[in-house]
Structures are given as C-alpha cells and as structure tokens.
N, C-alpha and C positions, 0 to 999 in steps of 0.2 A: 540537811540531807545526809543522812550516813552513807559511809563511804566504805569500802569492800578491802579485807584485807587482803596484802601479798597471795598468802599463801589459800585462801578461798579462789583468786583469780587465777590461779595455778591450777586448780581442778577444775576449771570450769574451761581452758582453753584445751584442755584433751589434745591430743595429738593429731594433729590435722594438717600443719603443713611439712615441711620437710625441709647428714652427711654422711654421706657414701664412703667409705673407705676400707683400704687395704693395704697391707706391707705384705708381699711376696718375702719367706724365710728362708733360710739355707745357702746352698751355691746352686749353681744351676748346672745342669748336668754338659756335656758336650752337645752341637745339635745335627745329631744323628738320626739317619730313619729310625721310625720307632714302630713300625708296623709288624709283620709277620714272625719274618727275621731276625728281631731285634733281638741282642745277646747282652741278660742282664749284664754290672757289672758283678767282680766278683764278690764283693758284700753285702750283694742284694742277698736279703733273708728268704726262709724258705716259702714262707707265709705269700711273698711276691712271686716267689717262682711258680712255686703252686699256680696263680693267677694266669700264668703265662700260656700255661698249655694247653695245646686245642680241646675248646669241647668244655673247660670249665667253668662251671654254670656259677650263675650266682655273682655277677664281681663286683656290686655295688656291698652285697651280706662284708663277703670275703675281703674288702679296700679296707672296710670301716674296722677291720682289725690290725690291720697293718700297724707294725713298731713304730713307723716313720711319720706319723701324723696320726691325730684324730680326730672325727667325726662326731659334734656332738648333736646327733638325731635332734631332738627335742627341742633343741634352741635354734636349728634353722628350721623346722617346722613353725616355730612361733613367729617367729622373724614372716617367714612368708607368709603367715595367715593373717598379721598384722598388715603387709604389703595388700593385700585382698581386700581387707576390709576395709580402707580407707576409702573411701566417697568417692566418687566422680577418677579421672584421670589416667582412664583407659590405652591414652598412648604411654604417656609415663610407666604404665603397671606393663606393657607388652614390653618396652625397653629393659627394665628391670627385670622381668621373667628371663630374657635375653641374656643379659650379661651373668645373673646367675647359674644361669643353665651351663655356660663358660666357663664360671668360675670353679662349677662341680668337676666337669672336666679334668679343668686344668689338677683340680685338688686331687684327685685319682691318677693323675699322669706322676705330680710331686712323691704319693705313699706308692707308687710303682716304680720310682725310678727312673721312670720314662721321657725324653723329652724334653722340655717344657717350652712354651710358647715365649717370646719377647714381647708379648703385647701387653702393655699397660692397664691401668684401672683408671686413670686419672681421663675425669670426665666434664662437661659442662652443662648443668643445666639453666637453661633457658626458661625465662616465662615472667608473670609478675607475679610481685608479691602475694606471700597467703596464698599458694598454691601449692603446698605439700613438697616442697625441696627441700629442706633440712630434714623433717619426717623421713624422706627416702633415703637421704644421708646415711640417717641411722641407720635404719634398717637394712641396708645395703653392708652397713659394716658389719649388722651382725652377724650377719648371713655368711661372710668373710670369716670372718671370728669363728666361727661354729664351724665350716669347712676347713678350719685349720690355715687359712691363709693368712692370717693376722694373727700376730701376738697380744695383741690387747682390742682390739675395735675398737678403742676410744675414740673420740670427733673433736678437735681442736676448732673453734669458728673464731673468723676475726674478721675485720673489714680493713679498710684504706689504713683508719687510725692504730687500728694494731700492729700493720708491716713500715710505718714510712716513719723515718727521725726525725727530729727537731731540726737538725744539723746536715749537710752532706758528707756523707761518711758513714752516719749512726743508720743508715738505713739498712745496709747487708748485714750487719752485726744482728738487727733486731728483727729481722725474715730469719737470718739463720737460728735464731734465739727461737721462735714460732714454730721452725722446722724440727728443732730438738723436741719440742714440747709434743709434738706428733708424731715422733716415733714411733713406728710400731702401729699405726694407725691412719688417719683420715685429718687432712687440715682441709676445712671449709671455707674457701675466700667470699662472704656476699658483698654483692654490687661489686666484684672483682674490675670490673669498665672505668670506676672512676678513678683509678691507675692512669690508663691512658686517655682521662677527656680532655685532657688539655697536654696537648702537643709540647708547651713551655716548662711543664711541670719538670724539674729534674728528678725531683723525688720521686713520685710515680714512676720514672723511670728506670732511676735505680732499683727502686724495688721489684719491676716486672724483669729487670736482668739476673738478679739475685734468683727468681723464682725458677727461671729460665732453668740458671744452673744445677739449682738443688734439686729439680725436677731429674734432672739427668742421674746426678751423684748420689741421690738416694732413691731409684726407683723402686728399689727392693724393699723400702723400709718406708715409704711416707704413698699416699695415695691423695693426691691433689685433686679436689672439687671447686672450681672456678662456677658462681651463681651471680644472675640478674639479668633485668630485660634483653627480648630475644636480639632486637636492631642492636641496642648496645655492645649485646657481647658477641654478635660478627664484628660489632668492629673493634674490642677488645682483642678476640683470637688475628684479626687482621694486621694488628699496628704491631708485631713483631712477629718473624721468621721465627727464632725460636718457641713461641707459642701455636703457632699453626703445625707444626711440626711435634710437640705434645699431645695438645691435644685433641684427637680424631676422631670423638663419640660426644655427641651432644644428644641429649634427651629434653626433648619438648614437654612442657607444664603446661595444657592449658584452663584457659578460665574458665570458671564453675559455672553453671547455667543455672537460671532462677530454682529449678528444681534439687538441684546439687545443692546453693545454697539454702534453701530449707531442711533439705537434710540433714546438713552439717549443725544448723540450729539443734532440731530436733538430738541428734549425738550430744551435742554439747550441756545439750539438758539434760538428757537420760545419763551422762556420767556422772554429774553433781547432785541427783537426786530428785531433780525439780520436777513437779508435774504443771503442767500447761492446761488452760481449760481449750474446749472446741473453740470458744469464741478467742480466743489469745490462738491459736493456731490459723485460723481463718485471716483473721489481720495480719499475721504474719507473713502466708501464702502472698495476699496481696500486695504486701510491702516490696517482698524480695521482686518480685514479677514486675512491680512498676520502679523500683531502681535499676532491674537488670536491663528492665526496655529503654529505659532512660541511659544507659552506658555509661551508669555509675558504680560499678562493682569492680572495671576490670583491675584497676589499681589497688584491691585489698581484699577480693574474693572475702576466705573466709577470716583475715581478720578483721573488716568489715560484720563480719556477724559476732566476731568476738565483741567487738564495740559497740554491736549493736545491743547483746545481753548486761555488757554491764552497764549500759544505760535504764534499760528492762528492771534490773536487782537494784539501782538505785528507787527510781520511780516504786518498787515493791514495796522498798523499805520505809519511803513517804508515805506509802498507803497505811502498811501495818502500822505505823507509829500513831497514823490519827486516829485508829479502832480504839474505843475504851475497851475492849476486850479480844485478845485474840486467841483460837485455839492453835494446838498444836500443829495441826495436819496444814492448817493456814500458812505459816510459814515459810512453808515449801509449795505454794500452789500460786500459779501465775494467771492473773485476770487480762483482758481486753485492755482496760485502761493502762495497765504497764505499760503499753507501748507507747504513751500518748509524750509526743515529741521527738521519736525516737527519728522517724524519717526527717525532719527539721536539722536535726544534730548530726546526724550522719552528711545530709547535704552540707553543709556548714565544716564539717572536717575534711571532705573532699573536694570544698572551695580553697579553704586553706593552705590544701597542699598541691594545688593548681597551680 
C-alpha cells in the first residue's frame, strides 16, 4: 500500500482547527479620564491633536497615520476573512469578532495616547479536539500583529512535556525558558488540565506556579492561551487562585455537526486538488451522518476527517496501482470504493483511544 508523504499530508490538512496572541508595547500611560477633556500630553504629535478636536471626522483614516503605531490594513483584513471562512463554529467566531473589536479599540486609544485599559488577552479555550483552536490562535495573533499590538504574532505551542523537568528545580528555569521564546507573542499551553490532574504531582505544580507568575511579570510582552476539554479546564482554572484570577475569558469550540463535517471534507479536498465523484460524495454524506449519530466524532471532529482522507488517498493508491493503465486526470479523481473500510478504521481508532 503506498503510503503518503509528510509534506502531501500537510496540504491536504488545510487549516481547520485552531493560538491567539498578543504582547501589549510601550509604557502605559497614567489612568486618567480620557473622554472629553482629556489633555494630551506634551509630546503628543500634531497628527493626535488634530484627532482630538470636536467635529473631526474620519479617526479610524486619520489613527492609521499616527507616528506611534501602525496599522497594517490588508493583513488584518486577511486575518478576519480567514476567521469567516472557516466552517462551522459560530460561537467561537462571535467571541473572536468580540475580542477583536477590543483590540482595535484599544489600538486607537495606544497611536492616541489615550488611556489604555489593564485588561489582558490571555484566554482559555475550551472544547475537544479538531475544533479549530490553534487555527483561532493564529489568527487572533494576527490580527494583534497587524493592529500594532504585537511585535511579532509568532505562536509558541507546547504541552505538559515542554514546561515540566526531569528534576524538582528544573521545572521554573524551563516555563521561563518557553516564556522567552514567546516574547513578543502568543504561548499556546494544549491540554493545559494535565498540569493539575493529579493533585500528587509536584511538577505540574510547579509549573502552574511558574506560569502563575510570569503571567503577571510579563503581561505586556507574552499573551497566554491555556486549551483543552471544557469539564477539564474548569477544573484546571479552578485548582489555583492565581489562575482564576488571570484568566477571565473563555471562548467555547463547539463540535462539528455531520454537516460541518462534510464540509470540512469537501475544503479538504478542494485545497489539494482532488476531485470527488457523485457517488464518493453520497458515501461520504452517509458516513459522516451515521458516525455523528452514533457519537463518534465528538473526540476528533475534523481530525477525524483528516484520518478519514488519508485512509481515502491510501485505498486510491491501491486502486491506481492495479489499473494496467492509468490516465492523468485519474490521479486526482476519488471513486465510491475509496472509502471501503474507512468507517471500520475509524471505529477502531476511536476504540483505541477509549
């Protein structure tokens, strides 16, 4: 059976699930009314003052020239049209519109001189796997990045095994070692819960103290994204005072409906090229629809349908190999029988991880 390279399975998972991030720059101004009255300081530039006085129209044109930040139009256009287009996940996309909406704000208040709020970015989302949270990551940061709120929007992601040491001791050196590397940016923690599942744990411990802190000590400069199931991470934010106390915005993921994941199929194909016959789509519909009813998806959404095509592209390539002749356009065209075993194997991976 041939087997699918790296960099083939790389195009063909398109971006579908989903880190969020931000580093607030500068100092932050005194916190003063900043309404009416507000009296720039004196090295506000004129470009601000201008902005200031009643009646002048325009202040989104007018921000986006400001010396003190800039706005790169085109990249948080793409950022949010990227956020749109993704499939299913209508509450996730309200939260997000949400916090963006915020962020512009706030980014117009930093190129004014204005204010600025003490409210955090650091977030928690919820939900299962293959629901588009690292996806949203990203493009949360870019959208950051592009309002000027981030020096770089890069996405640091690690789990248990990348913050906790060998040793007692080694574990704040190597949190704060993860913290450097996402300066200026977004650290991703997924399944951030299995920190605290076990009460005994000292490590875990120590590391949710370390995060504790750094959370405080670099709020200006790191934006912390804690992911993984919803029950879990109430009781992740619950098992320390310092964590309930960070973070105060959680954004629900929820799972894809047999319809969503068809769709998600269908994207997945249309990115890499593949054309699908009527009869390979019809199996399909039915497939998803009797696993979704069977309440087997909620654990892998859509990398469940990632697993399910590369099972699909294997079965293909058995096919093509037994044709003594095959044409070009063939290649790329997916039959009925591709699918034959696929609902077998998929039950079978999700016994597995039972």
């Amino acid at each position: 059976m041939t087997s699918l390279s790296n960099d083939f399975k790389r195009k063909i998972i398109a971006p579908i699930e989903a880190l969020f991030q931000e580093a607030l720059e500068g100092a932050n101004p005194p916190i003063v009314a900043g309404g009416r009255n507000y009296q720039p300081p004196p090295a506000f530039d004129a470009v601000g003052a201008d902005l200031l006085e009643a009646g002048s129209p325009d202040l989104e044109s007018q921000a986006v020239q400001s010396k003190n930040g800039q706005v790169n139009e085109i990249a948080l256009e793409e950022a949010l049209y990227a956020i749109n287009g993704l499939i299913g996940l209508q509450s996730a996309k309200r939260s997000i519109r949400r916090l963006a909406d915020f962020a512009q704000i706030e980014s117009q208040r930093r190129r004014l001189k204005l204010p600025q709020s003490r409210v955090s970015f650091h977030c928690v989302f919820s939900g299962s796997p293959g629901t588009g949270k690292t996806s949203f990551a990203r493009l949360l940061g870019k959208i950051l990045k592009a309002l000027g709120l981030l020096e770089s929007g890069h996405t640091v992601e690690v789990d248990k095994s990348g913050l906790v040491g060998e040793f007692l001791g080694q574990t704040p050196i190597k949190v704060e070692r993860v913290f450097d590397d996402a300066d200026g940016g977004v650290l991703f923690i997924d399944e951030a819960y299995s920190l605290s599942h076990d009460k005994e744990d000292l490590y875990g411990r120590e590391a949710i103290d370390t995060i504790v802190k750094l959370m405080e000590d670099r709020r200006d400069s790191v934006v912390v994204i804690v992911a993984g199931y919803s029950q879990e991470m109430r009781n992740f934010i619950a098992s320390n005072p310092g964590l309930r106390s960070r973070f105060n915005r959680t954004i629900r993921f929820d799972d894809f409906d047999e319809i969503e994941l068809l769709a998600i199929q269908k994207q997945m194909l249309r990115s890499c090229g593949f054309d699908a016959s009527d009869g390979f789509m019809l199996r399909s519909e039915l497939l998803w629809q009797k696993l979704y009813r069977e309440r087997l998806t909620g654990d892998a959404n859509a990398r469940m349908v990632r697993s399910a095509l590369e099972i699909v592209l294997e079965n293909q390539a058995g096919r093509l190999m037994r044709m003594p002749k095959k044409e070009r356009h063939e290649l790329c065209e997916l039959e009925p029988e591709d699918l034959d075993g696929v609902e077998s194997q998929l039950r079978e991976s999700q016994h597995d991880r039972a």
